[in-house]
N, C-alpha and C positions, 0 to 999 in steps of 0.2 A: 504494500500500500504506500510505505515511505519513497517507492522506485516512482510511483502513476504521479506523485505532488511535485516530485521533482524533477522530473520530466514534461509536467505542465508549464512548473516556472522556467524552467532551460525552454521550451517551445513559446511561450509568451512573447514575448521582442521578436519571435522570428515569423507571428503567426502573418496570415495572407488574407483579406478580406474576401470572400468569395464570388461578391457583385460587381470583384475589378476584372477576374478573370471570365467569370461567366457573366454576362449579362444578360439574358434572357432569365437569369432567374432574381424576377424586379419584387423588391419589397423584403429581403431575406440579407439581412448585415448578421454575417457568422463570420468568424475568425477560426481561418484553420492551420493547425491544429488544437490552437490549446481551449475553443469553446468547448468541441466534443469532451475533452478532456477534463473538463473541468465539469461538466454536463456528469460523465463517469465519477468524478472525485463525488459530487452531489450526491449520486444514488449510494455509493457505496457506503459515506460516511451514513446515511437516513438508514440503511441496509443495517450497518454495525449496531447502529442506536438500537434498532425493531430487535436485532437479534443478540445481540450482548447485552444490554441495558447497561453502559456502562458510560453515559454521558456524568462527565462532572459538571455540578451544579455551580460551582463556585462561580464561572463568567459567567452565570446567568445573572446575578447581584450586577454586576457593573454597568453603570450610566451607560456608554457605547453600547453594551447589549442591547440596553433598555431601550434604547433610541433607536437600532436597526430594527429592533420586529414591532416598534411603534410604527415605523417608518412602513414595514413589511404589511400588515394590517391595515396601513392605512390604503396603500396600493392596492390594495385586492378590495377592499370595499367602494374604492374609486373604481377599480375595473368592472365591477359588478353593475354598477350605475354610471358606467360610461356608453357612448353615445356609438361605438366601437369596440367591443367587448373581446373581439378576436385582437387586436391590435395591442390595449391596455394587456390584456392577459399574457401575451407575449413579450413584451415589456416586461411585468413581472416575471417573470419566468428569466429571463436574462440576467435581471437585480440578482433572484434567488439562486443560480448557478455560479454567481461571481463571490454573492456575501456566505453562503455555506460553504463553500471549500476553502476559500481564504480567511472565513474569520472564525468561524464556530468548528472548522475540522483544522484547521491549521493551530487555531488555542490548544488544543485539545491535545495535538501532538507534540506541541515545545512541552507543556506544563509537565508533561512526562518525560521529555528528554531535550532540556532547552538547547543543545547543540544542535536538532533540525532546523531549527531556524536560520543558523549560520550558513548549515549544507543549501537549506532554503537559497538564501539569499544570494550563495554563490552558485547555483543553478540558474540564477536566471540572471545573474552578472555574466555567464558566460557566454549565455544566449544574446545579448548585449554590445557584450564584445567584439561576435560577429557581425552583430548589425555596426555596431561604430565602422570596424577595420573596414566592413564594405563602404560605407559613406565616406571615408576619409580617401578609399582609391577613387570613389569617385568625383569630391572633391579635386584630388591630384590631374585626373583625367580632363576634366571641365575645366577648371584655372579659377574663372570667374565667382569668387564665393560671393560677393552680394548679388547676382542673380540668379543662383542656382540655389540659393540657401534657403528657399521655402517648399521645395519640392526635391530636393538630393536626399534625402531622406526616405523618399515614398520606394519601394511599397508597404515596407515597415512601419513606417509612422505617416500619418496623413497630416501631420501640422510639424512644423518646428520649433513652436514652443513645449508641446509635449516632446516632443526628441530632445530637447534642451534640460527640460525640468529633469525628466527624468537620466539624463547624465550627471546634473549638478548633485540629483543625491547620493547618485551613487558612489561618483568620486569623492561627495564626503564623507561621506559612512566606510568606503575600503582605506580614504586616508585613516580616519580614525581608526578602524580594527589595525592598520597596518602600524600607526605612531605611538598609538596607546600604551600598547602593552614595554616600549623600547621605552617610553616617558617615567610611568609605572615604576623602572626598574631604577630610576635618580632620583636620590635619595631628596632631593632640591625639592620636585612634585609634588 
């Protein structure tokens, strides 16, 4: 199960939108690989719950909890009395596959062994990675970075500010895992 989460987050940064390459299939925004995957992460963790009974209670107390399945509840009773009920339901349904596996099955598994989160997190730094090095050949190739710099990125990322955001955290989150602990070790700190 630790292989399918980390293999989601490693496919995440690499995933493909489906209605860039197919177009005929109009009204259907899926990311592949890692929606089905996460779509998978969903059932299995709901699967474990029905047949282990072994969800710990404790996140359920926290404020962020509190706040997604207010949020969660609220979407399904707006879907029910909306004006479009296939549309809103699918909607939720996308919320629900992104917030169970990353936040209520992924709690679930640091709180037992908080080193997955690190494996986590460099699973999908890696996947990352690939995307940066290809953008940066392609930068190299094209010359021009103030006009290619809101579309060099695609098909990875469909905006530059999200390509950006998400570089700036992560080079400061691998600076820190990387200075930390060398900092740590002076007695000065």
């Amino acid at each position: 199960m630790d292989i399918l989460l980390y293999l989601t987050a490693f496919s995440t940064p690499l995933s493909l939108d489906i209605k860039e390459y197919i177009p005929a299939i109009e009204g259907i925004g899926l990311s592949l690989p890692s929606e089905p995957l996460m779509i998978a992460l969903a059932f299995v963790f709901l699967a474990r719950i029905l047949y282990k009974n072994n969800y710990t209670l404790k996140i359920s107390k926290h404020p962020i909890t509190l706040a997604m399945v207010f949020y969660l509840i609220w979407m399904f009773i707006t879907s029910v009395t909306s004006s479009i009920p296939l549309v809103s339901f699918k909607f939720l349904a996308s919320k629900l596959w992104f917030i169970i596996p990353f936040y209520f099955f992924l709690s679930q598994l640091i709180e037992k062994k908080y080193q997955r989160s690190i494996t986590f997190f460099f699973a999908y730094a890696l996947g990352l990675s690939i995307v940066v090095v290809k953008t940066t050949f392609k930068h190299i190739q094209l010359g021009d970075v103030e006009k290619v710099s809101h579309w060099i990125m695609s098909p990875y990322y469909n905006d530059h500010t999200a390509y950006g955001a998400v570089l700036a955290f992560f080079v400061c989150v691998l600076g820190c895992m990387l200075f930390i602990p060398i900092l740590s070790k002076n007695k000065n700190c």
